[in-house]
C-alpha positions in Angstrom: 0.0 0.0 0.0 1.9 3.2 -1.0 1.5 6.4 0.9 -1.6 8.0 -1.2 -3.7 4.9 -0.5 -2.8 5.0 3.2 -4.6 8.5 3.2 -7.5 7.9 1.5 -8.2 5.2 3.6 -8.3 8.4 6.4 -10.5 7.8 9.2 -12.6 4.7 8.2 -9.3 2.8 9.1 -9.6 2.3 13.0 -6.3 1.9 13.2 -5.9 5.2 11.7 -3.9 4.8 8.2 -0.9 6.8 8.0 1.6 7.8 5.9 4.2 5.6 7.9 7.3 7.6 7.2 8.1 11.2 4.9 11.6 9.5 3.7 11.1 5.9 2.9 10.9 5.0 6.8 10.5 8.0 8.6 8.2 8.8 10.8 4.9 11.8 9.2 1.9 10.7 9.7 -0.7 11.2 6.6 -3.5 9.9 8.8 -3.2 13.6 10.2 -5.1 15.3 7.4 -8.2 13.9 8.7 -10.0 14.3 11.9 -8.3 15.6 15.2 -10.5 19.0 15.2 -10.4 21.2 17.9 -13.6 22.4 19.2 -14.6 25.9 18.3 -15.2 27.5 21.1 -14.4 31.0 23.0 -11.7 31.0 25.3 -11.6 31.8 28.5 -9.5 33.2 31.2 -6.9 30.3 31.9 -6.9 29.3 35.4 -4.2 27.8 37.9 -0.8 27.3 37.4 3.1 26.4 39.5 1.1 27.6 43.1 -2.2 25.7 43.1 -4.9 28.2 42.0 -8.3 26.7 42.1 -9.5 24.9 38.6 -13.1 25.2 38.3 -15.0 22.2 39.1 -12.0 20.9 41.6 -14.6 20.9 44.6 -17.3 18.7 43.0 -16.3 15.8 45.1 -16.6 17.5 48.3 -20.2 18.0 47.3 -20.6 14.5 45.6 -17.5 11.9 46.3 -19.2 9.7 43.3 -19.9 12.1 40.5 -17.9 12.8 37.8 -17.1 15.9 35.4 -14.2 17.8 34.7 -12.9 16.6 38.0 -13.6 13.3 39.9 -12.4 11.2 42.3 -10.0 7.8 41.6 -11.3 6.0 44.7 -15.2 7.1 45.3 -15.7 4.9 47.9 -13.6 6.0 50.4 -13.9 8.7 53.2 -12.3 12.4 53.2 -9.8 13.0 55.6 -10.6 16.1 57.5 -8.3 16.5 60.6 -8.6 20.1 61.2 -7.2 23.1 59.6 -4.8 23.9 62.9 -3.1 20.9 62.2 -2.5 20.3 59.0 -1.2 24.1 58.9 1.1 23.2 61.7 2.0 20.4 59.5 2.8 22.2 56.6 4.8 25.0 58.0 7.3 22.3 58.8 7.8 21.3 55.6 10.2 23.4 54.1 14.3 23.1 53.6 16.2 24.8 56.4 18.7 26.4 53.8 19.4 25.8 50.0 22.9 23.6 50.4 23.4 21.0 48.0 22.4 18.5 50.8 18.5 18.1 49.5 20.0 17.7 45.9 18.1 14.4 44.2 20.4 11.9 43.6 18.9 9.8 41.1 21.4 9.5 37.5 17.2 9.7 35.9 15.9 13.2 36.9 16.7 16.6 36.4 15.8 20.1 36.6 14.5 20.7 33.4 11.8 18.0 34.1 10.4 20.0 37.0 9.4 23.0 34.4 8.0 20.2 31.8 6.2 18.8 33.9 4.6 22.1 35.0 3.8 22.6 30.8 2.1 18.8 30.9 -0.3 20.1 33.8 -1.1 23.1 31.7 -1.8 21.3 28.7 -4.1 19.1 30.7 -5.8 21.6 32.6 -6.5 24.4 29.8 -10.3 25.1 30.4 -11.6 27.1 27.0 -14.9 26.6 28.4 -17.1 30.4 27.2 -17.3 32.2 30.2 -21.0 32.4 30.0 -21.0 28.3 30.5 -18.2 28.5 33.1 -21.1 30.7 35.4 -23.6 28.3 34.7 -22.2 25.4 35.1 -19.4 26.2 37.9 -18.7 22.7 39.5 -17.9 21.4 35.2 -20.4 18.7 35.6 -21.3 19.3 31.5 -19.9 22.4 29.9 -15.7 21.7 30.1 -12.8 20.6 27.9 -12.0 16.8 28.5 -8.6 16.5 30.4 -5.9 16.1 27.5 -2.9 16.0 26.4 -3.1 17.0 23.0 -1.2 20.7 23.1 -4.2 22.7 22.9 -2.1 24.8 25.0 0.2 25.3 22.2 -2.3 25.5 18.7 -5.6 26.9 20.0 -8.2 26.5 18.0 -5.7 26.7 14.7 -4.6 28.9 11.8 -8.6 29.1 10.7 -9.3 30.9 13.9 -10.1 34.7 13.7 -8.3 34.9 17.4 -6.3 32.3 17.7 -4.6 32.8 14.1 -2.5 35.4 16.0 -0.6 32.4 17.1 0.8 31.4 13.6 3.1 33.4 10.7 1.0 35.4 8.6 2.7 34.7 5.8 3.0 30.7 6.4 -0.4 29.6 8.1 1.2 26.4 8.5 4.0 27.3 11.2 4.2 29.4 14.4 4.8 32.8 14.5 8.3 33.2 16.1 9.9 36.6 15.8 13.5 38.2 17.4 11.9 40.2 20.1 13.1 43.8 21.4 16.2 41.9 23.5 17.7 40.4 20.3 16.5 36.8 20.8 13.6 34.5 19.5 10.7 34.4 21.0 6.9 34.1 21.2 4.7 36.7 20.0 4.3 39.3 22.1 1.7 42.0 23.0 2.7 45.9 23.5 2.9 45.3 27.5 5.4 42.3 26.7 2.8 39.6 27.2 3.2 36.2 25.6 0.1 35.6 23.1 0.0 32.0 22.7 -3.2 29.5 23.8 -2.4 29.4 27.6 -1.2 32.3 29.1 0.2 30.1 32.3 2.7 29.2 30.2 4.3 32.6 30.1 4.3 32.6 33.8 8.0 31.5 34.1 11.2 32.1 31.9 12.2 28.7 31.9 8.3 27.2 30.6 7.5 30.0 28.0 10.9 29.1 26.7 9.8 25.1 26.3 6.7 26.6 25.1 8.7 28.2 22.4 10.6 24.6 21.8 7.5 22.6 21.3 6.5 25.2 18.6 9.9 25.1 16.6 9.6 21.7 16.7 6.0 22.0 14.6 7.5 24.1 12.4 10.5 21.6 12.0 7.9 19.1 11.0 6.5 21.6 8.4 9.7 21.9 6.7 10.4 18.1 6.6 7.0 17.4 4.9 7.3 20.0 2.8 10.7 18.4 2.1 9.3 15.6 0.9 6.5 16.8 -1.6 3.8 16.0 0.7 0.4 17.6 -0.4 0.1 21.2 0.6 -3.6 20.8 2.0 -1.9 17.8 4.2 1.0 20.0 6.0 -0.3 21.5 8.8 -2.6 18.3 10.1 -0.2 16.4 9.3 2.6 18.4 11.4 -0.1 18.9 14.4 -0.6 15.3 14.5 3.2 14.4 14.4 3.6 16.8 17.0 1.2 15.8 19.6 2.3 12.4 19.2 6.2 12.6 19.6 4.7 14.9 22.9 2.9 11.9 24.3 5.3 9.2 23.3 7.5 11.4 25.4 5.6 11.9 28.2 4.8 8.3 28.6 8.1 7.2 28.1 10.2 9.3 29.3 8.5 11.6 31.8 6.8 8.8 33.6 9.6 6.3 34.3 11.7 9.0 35.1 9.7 9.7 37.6 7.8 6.7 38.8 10.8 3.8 37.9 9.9 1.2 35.2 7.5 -0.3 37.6 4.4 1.3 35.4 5.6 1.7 31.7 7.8 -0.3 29.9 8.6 -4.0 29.1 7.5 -4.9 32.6 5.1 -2.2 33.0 1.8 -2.8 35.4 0.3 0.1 33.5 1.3 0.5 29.9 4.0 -2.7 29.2 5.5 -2.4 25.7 5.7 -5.6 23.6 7.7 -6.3 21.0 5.9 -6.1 17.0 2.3 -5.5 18.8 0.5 -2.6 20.4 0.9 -1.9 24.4 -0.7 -4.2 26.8 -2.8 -1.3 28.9 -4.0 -2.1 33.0 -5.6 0.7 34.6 -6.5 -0.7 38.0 -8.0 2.1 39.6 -8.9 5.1 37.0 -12.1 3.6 35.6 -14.6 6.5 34.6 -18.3 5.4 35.5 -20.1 8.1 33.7 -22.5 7.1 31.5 -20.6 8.5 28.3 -17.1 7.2 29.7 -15.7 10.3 29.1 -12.1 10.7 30.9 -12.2 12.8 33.7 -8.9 14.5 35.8 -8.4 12.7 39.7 -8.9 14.8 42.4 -6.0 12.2 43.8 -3.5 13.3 40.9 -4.5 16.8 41.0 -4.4 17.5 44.9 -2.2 15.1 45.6 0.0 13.0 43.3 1.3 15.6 40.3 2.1 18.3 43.0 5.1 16.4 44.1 6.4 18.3 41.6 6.7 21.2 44.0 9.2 19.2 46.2 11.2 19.4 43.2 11.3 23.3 42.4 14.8 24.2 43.6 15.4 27.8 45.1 17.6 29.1 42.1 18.7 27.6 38.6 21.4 28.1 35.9 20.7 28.8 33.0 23.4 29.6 30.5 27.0 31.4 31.9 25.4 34.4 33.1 25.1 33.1 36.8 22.5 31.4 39.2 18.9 32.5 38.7 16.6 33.0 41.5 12.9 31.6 41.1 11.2 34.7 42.3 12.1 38.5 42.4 11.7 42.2 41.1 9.9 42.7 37.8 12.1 42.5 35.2 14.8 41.4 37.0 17.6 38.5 37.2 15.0 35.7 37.8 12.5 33.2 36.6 9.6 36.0 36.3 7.4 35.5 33.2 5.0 38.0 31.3 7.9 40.1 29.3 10.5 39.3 26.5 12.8 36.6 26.7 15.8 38.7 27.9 19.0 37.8 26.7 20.7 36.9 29.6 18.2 34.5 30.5 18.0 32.8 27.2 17.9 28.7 28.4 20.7 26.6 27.5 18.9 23.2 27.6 22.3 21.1 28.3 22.4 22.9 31.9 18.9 21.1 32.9 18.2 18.3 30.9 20.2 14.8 29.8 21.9 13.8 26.5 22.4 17.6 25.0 26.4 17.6 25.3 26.6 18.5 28.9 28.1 15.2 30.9 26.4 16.5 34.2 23.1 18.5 34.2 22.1 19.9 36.9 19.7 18.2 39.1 16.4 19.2 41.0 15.5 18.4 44.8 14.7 15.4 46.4 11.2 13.7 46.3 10.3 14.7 49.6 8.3 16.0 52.6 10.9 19.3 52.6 10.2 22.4 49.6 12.9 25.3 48.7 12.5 28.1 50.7 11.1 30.4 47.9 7.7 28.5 48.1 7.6 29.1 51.7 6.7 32.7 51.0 5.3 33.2 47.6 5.3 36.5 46.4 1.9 38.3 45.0 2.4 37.9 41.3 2.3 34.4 42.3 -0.5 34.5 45.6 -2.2 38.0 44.6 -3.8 39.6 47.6 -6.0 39.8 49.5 -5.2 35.7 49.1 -3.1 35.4 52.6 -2.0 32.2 52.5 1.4 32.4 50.9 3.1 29.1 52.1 2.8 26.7 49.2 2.5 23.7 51.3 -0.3 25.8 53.3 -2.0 25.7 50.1 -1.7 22.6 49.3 -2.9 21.1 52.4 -5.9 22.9 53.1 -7.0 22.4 49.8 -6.8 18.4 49.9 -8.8 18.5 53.0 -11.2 21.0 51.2 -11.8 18.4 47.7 -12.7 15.9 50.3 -8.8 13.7 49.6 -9.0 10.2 51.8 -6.2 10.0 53.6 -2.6 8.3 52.1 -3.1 5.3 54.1 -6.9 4.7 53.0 -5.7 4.7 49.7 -2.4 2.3 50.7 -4.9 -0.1 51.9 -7.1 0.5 48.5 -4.4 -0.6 46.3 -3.4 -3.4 48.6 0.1 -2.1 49.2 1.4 -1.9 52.6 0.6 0.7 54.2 2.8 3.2 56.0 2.0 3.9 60.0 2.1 7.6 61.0 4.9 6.7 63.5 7.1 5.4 59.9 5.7 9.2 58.7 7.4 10.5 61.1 4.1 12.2 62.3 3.6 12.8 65.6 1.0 11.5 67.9 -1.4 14.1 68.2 -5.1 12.1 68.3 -6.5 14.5 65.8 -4.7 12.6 63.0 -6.9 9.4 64.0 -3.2 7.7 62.7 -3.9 8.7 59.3 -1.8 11.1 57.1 -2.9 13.5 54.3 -2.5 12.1 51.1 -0.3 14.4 49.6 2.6 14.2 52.8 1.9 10.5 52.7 2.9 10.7 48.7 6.4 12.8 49.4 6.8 10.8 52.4 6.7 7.1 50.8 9.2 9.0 48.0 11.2 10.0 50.5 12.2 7.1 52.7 13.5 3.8 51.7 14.0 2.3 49.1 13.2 4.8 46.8 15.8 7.9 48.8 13.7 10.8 47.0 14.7 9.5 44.2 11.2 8.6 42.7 8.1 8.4 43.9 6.6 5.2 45.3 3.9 2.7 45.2 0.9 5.2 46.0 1.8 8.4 44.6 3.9 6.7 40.9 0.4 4.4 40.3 -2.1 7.6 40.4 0.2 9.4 38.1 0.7 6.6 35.7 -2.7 5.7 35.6 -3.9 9.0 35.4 -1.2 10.1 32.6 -2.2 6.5 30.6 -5.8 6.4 30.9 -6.0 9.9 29.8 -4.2 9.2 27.1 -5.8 6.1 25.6 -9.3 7.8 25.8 -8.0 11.0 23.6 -9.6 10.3 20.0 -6.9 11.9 18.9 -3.7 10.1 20.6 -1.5 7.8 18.8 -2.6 5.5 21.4 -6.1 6.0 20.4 -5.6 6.2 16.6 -3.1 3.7 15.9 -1.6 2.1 19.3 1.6 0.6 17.9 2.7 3.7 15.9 6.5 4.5 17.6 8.3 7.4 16.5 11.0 6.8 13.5 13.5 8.6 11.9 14.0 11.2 10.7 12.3 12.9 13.8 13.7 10.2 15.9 17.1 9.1 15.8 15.8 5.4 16.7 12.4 3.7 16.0 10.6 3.2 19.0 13.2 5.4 21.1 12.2 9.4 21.9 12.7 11.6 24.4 12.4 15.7 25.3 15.9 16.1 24.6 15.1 14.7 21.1 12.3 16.9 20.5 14.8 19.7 21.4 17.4 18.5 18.9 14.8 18.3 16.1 13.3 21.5 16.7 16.7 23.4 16.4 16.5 24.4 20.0 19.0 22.3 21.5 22.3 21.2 19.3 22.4 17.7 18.2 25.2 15.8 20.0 
């Protein structure tokens, strides 16, 4: 079957025909040119973001444990936690680094820094609500009116070229790529607004230097895509699909398969995977345990358990300063404009990221790495500042935050869910929680989750049993009910050269490589 028949066959094909590879066996997807629409609707005002801002519909649980919309809960059948306010707070406050010494460095040869900020763009990408406003009031715990939870980098295209808003995202002159321009400080960037503003499809992701700038990388490596079909002669009406599709996909090959094991071990994805085990020739044997939506149109929904819980062990991560490039260390937080991570203005120049300084395989032996997996966050996060907390919000300790909210979405408590999975669970005295009666000798799922990372045998080095299984399943059953994922589509698709360097083998740093935002090593 030769490449034009592949596409006609289009969308009939359940296992989505595609062109298998733009240069005899590489890796563009004709398959693309049909299907995968975006859903025309009006955006609205992006919510959350790095310090736990609400997401509307994140409190339907507390109302209804079993119902389900944009936001449900894993395990429905067991009870909220609720010791009270005063001691979780007291909790909390402990919970921060006593200084910023290498001492809480992670020490795992898998993770570094540069993970910590994709990660963040994942949870963006998942979360983007482009509900109309109108529907947001109406329906404000997102039983009906919500995007599903993807992630398909609606953060990144909008609603496409087509779009009489969101075209402002793409070169006028070449519909098919983003617009990227040299901004005011010499270097490339996103485009811009006249108060310095990023205008791309989430906002969020201009919050921080180091994500507007992956932001920026996920779009070269579209338009890197564009020129490599074009390349090849592919149809012109076929380019842009075909480069959206190729995109999202090498994005969510990547997340499964390098993001997740990275984090969580090999215990959920790989050849031994209890989640999402490859095998060899055939498509991936899939086992969600415990993320089984019950709604009568089985449409995916996000865990309050991942949301509250799991994914923000990402914070323990976030270390108090970074490097960028040889202009020195780079605080998170500070003055506007300054020598920090601080988003919402032009890429200045001596902040422009040098990948190889956060992330593996880019020519630097020894990127640097993030914190520990633990119960202790960077100081910065014990007192956010008010472009990140705006008052009169006056909670500004992030682990505050966090565990007041858990309590509020009605979260069971870490051992409940232990005992769910039928995994051993961990005492409060192992916790290291003290004996205070109020805890019932039960710890909130979120502590439990850093805790269980941090002790024995996984040293803050990955997460554990509890916390790695929500994320995987979460991250995987997401996935396999997007209609347009490759896992969806056309389950033993693996990326191939020429985006790839090796079939079946790609990672963030390749992405970087391909788009021209990293050098190739």
């Amino acid at each position: 079957m030769d490449f034009d028949e592949r596409a006609r066959k289009g969308q009939n094909n359940r296992h989505f025909s595609r062109r298998k590879f733009i240069a005899g066996a590489a890796g563009i997807s004709a398959g693309a040119v049909v299907g995968g629409e975006i859903p025309t609707v009006a955006h609205a005002a992006p919510e959350g973001g790095l310090h736990g801002a609400e997401l509307r519909g994140m409190f339907l649980t507390s109302k209804d444990p079993l119902a389900e919309g944009r936001f449900g809960a894993m395990f429905k059948r067991l009870p909220a936690f609720a010791p009270s306010d005063t001691l979780l707070t007291g909790l909390a406050q402990t919970m921060v680094e006593p200084d910023t010494s290498d001492a809480f460095l992670n020490t795992s040869t898998r993770l570094f820094a540069g993970f910590t900020f994709i990660g963040q763009f994942i949870d963006h990408d998942i979360t983007l609500d482009t509900t109309p406003l109108d529907q947001q009031q109406q329906d404000p715990d997102a039983k009906t009116n919500f995007r599903t939870a993807r992630y398909d980098l609606d953060s990144l295209y909008g609603k496409g070229p087509g779009d009489d808003t969101d075209s402002r995202f793409y070169d006028p002159t070449d519909r098919d790529k983003f617009l990227l321009a040299t901004n005011v400080n010499g270097v490339l960037d996103v485009p811009r607004d006249g108060n310095g503003r990023a205008i791309i499809g989430d906002p969020r992701n201009d919050e921080n230097l180091i994500i507007v700038q992956f932001h920026k990388a996920v779009a070269q490596f579209h338009n890197a895509i564009v020129d490599e079909a074009r390349r090849q002669g592919m149809r012109r009406e076929w380019v842009f699909e075909t480069a959206r599709r190729m995109t999202r996909w090498h994005y969510q090959w990547a997340v499964i398969h390098d993001f997740i094991p990275r984090m969580t071990g090999d215990d959920f994805v790989g050849k031994s995977g209890t989640v999402y085990k490859e095998v060899a020739g055939k498509s991936p044997v899939i086992n969600l345990q415990y993320y089984k939506p019950t709604n009568k149109d089985d449409r995916p929904f996000m865990p309050v358990e991942f949301a509250v819980a799991a994914y923000r062990f990402g914070h323990s991560l976030i270390r108090p300063f970074y490097v960028l490039n040889g202009n020195g260390v780079v605080d998170v937080f500070g003055p506007a404009n300054g020598f920090n991570l601080n988003g919402g203005r032009p890429i200045p120049a001596n902040l422009v990221i040098e990948w190889k300084n956060i992330l593996p395989d880019l020519g630097n032996p020894t990127p640097r790495p993030p914190r520990k997996i633990d119960t202790k966050l960077s100081i910065p996060l014990k007192t956010l500042p008010s472009s990140a907390v705006p008052p009169p919000d006056p909670t500004t300790n992030l682990a505050v935050r966090n565990t007041l909210r858990g309590k509020r979405v009605g979260l069971p408590s870490g051992q409940q869910v232990a005992k769910a999975m039928r995994v051993t669970a961990l005492s409060n005295s192992t916790l290291g929680l003290s004996n205070d009666p109020g805890w019932k000798g039960e710890a909130p799922l979120w502590f439990y989750i850093l805790k269980e990372a941090e002790l024995a045998p996984y040293n803050g080095e990955r997460l554990g049993p509890v916390g790695g299984r929500i994320m995987a399943e979460t991250l995987v059953g997401l996935l396999q009910r997007d209609p347009n994922s490759y896992l969806y589509l056309d389950p033993s698709w693996k990326p191939a050269p020429p985006i790839a360097t090796t079939t079946g083998k790609f990672e963030f740093s390749d992405l970087l490589k391909f788009a021209g935002a990293a050098p190739s090593t």
